[in-house]
C-alpha positions in Angstrom: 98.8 131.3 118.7 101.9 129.0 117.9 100.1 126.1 118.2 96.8 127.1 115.7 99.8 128.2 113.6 101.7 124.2 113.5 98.1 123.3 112.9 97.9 125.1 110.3 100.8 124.6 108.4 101.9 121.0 108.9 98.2 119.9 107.9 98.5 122.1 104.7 101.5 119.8 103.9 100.2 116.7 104.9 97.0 117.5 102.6 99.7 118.0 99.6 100.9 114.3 100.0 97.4 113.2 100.4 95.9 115.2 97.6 98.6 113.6 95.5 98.1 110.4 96.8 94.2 110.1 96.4 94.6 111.7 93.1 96.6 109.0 92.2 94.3 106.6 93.1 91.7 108.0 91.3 93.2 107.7 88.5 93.8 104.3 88.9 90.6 103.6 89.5 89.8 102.4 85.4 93.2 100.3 85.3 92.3 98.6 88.8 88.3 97.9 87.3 89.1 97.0 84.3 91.7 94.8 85.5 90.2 93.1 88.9 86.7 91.5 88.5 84.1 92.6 91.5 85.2 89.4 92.9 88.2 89.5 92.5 88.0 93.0 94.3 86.3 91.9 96.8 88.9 88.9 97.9 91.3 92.4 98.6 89.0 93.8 100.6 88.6 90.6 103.1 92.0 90.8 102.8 92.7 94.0 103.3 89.9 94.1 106.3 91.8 91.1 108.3 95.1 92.6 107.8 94.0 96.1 109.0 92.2 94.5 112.5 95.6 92.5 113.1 97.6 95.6 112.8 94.9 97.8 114.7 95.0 95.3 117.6 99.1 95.5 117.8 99.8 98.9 117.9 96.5 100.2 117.5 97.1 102.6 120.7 100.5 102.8 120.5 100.8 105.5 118.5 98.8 107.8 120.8 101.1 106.3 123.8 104.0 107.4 122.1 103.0 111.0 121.7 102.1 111.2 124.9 105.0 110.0 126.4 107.2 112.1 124.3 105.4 115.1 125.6 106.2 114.0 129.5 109.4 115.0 129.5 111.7 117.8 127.1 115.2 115.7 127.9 116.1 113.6 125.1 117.5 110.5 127.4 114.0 110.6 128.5 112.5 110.3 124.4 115.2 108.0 123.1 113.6 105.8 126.4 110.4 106.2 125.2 111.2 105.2 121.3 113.4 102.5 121.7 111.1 100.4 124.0 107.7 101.0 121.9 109.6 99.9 118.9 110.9 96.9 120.7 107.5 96.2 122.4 105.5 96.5 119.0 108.5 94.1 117.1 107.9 91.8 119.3 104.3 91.5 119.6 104.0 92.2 116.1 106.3 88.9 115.3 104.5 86.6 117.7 100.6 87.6 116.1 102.2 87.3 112.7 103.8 83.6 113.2 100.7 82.6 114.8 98.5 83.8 111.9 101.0 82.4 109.6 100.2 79.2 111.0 96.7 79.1 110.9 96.5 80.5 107.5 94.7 77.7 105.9 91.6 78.1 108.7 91.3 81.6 108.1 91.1 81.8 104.4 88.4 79.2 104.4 86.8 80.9 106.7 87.2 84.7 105.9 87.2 84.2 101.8 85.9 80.5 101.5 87.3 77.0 100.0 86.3 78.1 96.7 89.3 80.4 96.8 92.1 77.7 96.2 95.4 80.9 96.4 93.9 81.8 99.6 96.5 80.4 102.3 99.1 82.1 100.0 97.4 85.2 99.7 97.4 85.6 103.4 101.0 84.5 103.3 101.7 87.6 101.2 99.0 89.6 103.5 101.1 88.9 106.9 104.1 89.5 105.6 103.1 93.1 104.3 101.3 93.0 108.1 104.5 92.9 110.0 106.7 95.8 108.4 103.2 97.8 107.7 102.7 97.8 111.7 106.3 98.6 112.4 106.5 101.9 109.8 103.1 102.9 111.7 105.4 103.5 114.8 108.3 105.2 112.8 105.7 107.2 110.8 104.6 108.3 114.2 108.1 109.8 115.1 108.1 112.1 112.0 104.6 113.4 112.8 105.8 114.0 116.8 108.9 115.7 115.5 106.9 117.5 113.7 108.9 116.5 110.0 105.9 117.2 107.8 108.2 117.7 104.8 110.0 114.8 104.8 106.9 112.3 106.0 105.3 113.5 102.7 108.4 112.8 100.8 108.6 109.2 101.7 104.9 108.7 100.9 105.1 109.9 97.7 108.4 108.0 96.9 106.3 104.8 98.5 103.1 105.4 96.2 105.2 105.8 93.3 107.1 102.6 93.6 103.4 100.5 94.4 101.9 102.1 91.5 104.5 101.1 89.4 105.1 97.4 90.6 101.5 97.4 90.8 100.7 97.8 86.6 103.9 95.8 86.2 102.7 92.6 88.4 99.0 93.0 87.5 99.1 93.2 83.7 102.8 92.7 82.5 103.1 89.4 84.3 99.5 88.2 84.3 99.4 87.9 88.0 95.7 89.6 89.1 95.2 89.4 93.1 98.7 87.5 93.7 100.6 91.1 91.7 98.4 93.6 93.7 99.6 91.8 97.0 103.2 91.5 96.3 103.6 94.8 94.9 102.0 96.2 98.2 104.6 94.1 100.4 107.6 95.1 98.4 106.6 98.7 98.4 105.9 98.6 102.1 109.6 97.0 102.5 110.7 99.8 100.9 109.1 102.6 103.0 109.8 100.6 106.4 112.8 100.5 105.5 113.6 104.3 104.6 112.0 105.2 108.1 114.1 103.1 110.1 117.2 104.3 108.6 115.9 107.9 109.6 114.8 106.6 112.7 118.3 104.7 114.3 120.4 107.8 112.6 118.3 111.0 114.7 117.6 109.1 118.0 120.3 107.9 121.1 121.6 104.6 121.5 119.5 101.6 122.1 117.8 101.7 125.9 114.7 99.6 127.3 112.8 101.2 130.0 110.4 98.7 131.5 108.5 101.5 133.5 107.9 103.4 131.0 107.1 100.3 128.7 104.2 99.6 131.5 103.3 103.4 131.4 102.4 103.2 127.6 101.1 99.8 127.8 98.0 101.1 130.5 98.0 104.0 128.2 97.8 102.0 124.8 94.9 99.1 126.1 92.0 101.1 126.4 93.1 102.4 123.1 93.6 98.9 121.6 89.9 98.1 122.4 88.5 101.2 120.9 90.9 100.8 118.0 89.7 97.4 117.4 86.6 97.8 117.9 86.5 101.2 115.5 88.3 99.0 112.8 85.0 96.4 113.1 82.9 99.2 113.0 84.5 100.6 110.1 84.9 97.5 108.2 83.0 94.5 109.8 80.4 95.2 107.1 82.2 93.0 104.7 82.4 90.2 106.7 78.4 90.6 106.9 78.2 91.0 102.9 80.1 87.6 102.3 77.6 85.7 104.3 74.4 87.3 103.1 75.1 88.2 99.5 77.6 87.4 96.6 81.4 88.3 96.2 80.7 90.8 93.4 78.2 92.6 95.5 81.1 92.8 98.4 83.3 94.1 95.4 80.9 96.7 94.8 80.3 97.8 98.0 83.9 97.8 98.8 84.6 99.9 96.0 82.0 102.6 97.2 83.4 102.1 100.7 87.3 102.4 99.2 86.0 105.7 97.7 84.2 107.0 100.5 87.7 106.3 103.2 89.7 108.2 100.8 88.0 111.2 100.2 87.5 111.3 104.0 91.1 110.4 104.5 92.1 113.1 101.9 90.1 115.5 103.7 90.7 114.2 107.5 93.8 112.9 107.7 96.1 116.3 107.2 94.2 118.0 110.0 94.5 114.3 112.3 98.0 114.0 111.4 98.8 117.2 113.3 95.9 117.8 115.6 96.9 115.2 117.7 100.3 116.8 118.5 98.7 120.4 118.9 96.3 119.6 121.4 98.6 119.1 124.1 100.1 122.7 122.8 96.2 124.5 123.1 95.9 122.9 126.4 99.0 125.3 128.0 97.0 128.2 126.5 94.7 130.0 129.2 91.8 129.8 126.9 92.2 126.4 125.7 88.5 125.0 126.2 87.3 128.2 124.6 89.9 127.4 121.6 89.1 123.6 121.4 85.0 125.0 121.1 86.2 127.4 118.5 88.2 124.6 116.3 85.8 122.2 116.8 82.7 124.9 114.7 85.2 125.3 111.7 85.8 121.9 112.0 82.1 120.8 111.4 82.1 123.4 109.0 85.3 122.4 106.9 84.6 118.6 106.6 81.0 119.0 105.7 81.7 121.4 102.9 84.6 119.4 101.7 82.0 115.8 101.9 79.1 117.3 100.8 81.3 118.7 97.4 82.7 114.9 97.1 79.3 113.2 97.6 78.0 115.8 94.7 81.2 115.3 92.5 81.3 111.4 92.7 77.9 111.7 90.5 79.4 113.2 87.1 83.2 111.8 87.5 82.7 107.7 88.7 81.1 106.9 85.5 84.0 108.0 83.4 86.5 105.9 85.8 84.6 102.8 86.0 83.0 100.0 84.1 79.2 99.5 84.3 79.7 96.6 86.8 80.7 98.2 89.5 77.7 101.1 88.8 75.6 100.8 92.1 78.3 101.9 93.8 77.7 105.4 93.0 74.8 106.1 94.9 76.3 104.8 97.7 79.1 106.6 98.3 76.9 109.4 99.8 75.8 107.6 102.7 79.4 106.3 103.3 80.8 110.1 103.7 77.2 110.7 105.4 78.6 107.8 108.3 82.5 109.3 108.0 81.2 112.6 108.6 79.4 111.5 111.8 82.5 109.4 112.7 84.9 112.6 112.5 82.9 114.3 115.2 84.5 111.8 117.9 88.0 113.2 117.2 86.9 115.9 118.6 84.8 114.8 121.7 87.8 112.3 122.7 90.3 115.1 123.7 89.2 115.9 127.2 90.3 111.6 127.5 93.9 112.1 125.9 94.5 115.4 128.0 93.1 113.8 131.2 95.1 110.0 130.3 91.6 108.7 131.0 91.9 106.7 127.4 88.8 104.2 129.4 86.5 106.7 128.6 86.4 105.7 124.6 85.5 102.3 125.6 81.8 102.9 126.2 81.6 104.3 122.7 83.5 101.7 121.0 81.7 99.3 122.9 78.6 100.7 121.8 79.3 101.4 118.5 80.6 97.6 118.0 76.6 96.1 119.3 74.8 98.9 117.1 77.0 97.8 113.9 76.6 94.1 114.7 72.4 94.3 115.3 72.4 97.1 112.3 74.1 94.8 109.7 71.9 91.6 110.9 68.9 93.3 110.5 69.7 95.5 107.3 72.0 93.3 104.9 69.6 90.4 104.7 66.7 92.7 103.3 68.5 95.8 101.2 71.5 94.2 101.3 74.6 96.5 100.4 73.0 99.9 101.1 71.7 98.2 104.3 75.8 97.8 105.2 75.8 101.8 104.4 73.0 102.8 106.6 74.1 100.2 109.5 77.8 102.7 109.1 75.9 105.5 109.8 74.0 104.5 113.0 77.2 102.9 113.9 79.2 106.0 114.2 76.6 108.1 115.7 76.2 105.6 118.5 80.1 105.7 118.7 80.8 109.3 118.3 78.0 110.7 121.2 78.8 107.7 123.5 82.4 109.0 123.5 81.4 112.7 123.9 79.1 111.5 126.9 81.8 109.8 128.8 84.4 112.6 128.0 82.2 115.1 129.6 82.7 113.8 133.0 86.2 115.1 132.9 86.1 118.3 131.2 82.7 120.3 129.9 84.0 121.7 126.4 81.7 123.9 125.3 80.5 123.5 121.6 78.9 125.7 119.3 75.9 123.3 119.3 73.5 125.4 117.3 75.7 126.6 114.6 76.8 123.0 113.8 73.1 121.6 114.2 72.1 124.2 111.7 75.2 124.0 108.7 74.7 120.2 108.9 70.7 120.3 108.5 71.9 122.9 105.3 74.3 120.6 103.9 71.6 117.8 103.5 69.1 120.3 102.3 71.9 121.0 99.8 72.6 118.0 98.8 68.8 116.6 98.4 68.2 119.7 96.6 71.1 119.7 94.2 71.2 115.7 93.2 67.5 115.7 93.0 66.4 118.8 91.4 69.2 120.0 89.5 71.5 117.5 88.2 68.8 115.6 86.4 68.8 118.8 83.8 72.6 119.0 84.1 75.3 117.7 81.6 78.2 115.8 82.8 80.3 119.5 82.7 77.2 121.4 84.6 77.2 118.8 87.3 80.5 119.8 87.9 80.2 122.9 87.5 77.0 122.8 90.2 79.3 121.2 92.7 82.0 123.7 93.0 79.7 126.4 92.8 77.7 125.1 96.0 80.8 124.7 97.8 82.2 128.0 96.9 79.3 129.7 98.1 79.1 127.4 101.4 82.6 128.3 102.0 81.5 131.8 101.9 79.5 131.9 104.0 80.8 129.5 106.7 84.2 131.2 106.7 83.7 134.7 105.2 83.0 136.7 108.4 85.8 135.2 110.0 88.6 135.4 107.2 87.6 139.0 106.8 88.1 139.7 110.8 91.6 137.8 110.4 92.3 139.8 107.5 91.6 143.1 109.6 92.9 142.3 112.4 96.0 141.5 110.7 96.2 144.9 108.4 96.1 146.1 112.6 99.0 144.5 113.4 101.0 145.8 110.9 99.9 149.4 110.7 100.5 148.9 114.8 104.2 147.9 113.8 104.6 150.1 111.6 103.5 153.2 113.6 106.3 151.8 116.3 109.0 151.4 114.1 108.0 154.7 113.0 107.9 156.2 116.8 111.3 154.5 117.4 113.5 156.2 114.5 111.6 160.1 115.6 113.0 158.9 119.2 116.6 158.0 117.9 116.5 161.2 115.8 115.4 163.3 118.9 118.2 162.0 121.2 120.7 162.4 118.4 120.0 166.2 118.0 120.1 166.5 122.2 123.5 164.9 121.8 
């Protein structure tokens, strides 16, 4: 159960540094509203959206490469082989995309934020700048997570957020500098954290070696992955894109907002379990009952991240209207059909492992592929006539078309059986919940009973998704140690025994 126990315990201290992290941002949330129009707002987000494509399609598979090249082999010549060559192949392509880019900065601003934006060339200046060391810590962060250096990950993090936040409020309102402050304070705290990775990095691994086999290796490994990365990215974000054509900036601030909100509660809760899960499953698979175990996970899984949504999409209700000024209201309602689409897109990390065990990555190109035509049709047919909420819906049918595509094609290597019913039935409650509670109850509720509802109907879902089975490992462990015990016991009565024959 050593594996179930690293799950466990490095994704409780990864959700520490994202608890901290999203908290902060919440809290940020008045200074960055007050202080950044919806149009303004929205500019980041195009911004934000191109940057995160160009960094997907450079090392989008890389990362999963990595790991599973680490995992090949136990000798260390063998992993310092691995890490220097997917940091050199990643520099390098990362520094070719970025000049190029760099180059045709002028086109793409007209065309992703418009003419009327005059700073745009020089916003994507700052934008591919932060692009190349963002894209190179994503392969150092990597290493922490595969060494398994929860503690310290965290601890850079937190150092990171603290120095953005801070050269953030400095940039934004002491020197007056709005969009322009936001984006240099993101490339000088990414600098930073880049930096303090690297130095980690060159000081625990070998000397520099280049294997081109292995470089080959990762690179089959890493393009099916590139194409689903990219293509998850669109899917993800492509919406925005859609918005700028069909309706005004401020709405695509708006929506973005929601969206913003929507990623980082499902990062907050996600991302701790992802940041580990991805190690552990190669550790389940050399268990004898692994497909049974991965069936077992993936029930408390559906469980866990509903409960934890459906308390955010209830939450958002009472708490966004004290963070936020009345322009960016409509984004409230929204936010539950975001976490509605997240929720559905979560699902696919569990259907893909049968493709990383197998190193069949292929398979998730049917669903990303899929996925990437339902978003496209979805926002053409939805944006022009309900405009932003038709970019929410669109998410939804996007990831559902993504996530069962993906379990169909990873069936054909391994059959993991899943607790179909259960999940069926606790997400059908959850929306009853929800309906129920925003509909019927909050309406009569103050700002501190809507609060007050929301914990409540998580606590009680917790109960009873998890009771029975925290009470079983509560027994079973009082078993174990009444079992120890009663041997310790046997042993000294033993000792004593042979003492008094001696």
């Amino acid at each position: 159960m050593k594996p179930v126990r690293d799950l466990l315990k490095h994704s409780s201290i990864y959700m520490i540094g994202q608890i901290l992290t999203r908290m902060a941002s919440v809290l940020l949330l008045p200074f960055y509203t007050h202080v950044l129009t919806p149009a303004d707002y929205g500019v980041t987000a195009i911004l934000d959206l191109t940057a995160a494509i160009l960094a997907t399609l450079i090392a989008g598979g890389m990362n999963s490469a990595i790991t599973r090249h680490h995992f090949d082999d136990d000798d260390e010549q063998h992993r310092d082989q691995v890490w220097w060559t997917a940091i050199t192949m990643v520099t390098t392509v990362c520094t070719v995309i970025s000049l190029t880019m760099y180059l045709g900065r002028h086109i793409l601003a007209d065309v992703t934020l418009g003419p009327e934006i005059v700073q745009g060339p020089w916003f994507y200046t700052l934008t591919i700048l932060t692009l190349w060391f963002c894209v190179v810590g994503m392969v150092l962060d990597t290493y922490l997570r595969v060494r398994k250096w929860s503690g310290i990950f965290v601890a850079i993090s937190l150092c990171r957020l603290i120095l953005n936040i801070t050269l953030n409020v400095w940039l934004i309102v002491g020197k007056q500098m709005g969009v322009e402050g936001l984006l240099i304070g993101n490339l000088l705290a990414t600098v930073a954290h880049t930096a303090a990775l690297g130095t980690i990095f060159v000081a625990t691994r070998g000397r520099y070696c280049l294997d081109r086999v292995i470089g080959a290796e990762m690179y089959r490994f890493a393009a099916p992955l590139v194409v689903t990365a990219v293509t998850t990215m669109m899917m993800h974000e492509a919406d925005r894109y859609f918005l700028r054509i069909w309706v005004s900036m401020d709405e695509v601030g708006v929506y973005s907002l929601a969206h913003k909100i929507g990623f980082a509660v499902n990062t907050l809760c996600l991302l701790p379990f992802m940041s580990i899960w991805h190690v552990a499953i190669y550790d389940i698979e050399r268990m004898p009952d692994s497909q049974k175990m991965f069936g077992k996970i993936f029930g408390a899984f559906v469980s866990g991240l509903g409960i934890l949504l459906l308390g955010a999409s209830l939450s958002v209700h009472p708490v966004l209207p004290l963070l936020t000024p009345d322009a960016y209201g409509n984004a409230i309602d929204l936010i539950s059909v975001i976490l509605a689409g997240f929720f559905v897109f979560g699902l696919s990390f569990m259907f893909e492992v049968p493709a990383l065990l197998s190193k069949q990555t292929r398979l998730m190109v049917p669903g990303s592929i899929a996925g990437l035509v339902v978003n496209v049709v979805a926002n053409i047919l939805l944006i022009p006539r309900i405009g932003a909420w038709g970019a929410a819906w669109a998410g939804v049918l996007t990831y559902a078309a993504f996530s069962f595509t993906v379990l169909a094609s990873c069936r054909t290597v391994m059959k993991i059986e899943y607790p179909w019913k259960k999940a069926i039935a606790t997400v059908a409650g959850l929306t009853m919940t929800y309906v129920a509670v925003r509909y019927a109850v909050f309406p009569a509720c103050t700002t501190i009973g809507q609060l007050a509802v929301s914990v409540a109907v998580c606590a009680l879902w917790a109960i009873v998704s998890f009771g029975r089975d925290g009470l079983e490992w509560w027994m079973h462990r009082q078993a174990c140690r009444l079992a120890t015990a009663q041997f310790l016991t046997s042993e000294k009565v033993v000792t004593a025994s042979e003492r008094v024959t001696v």
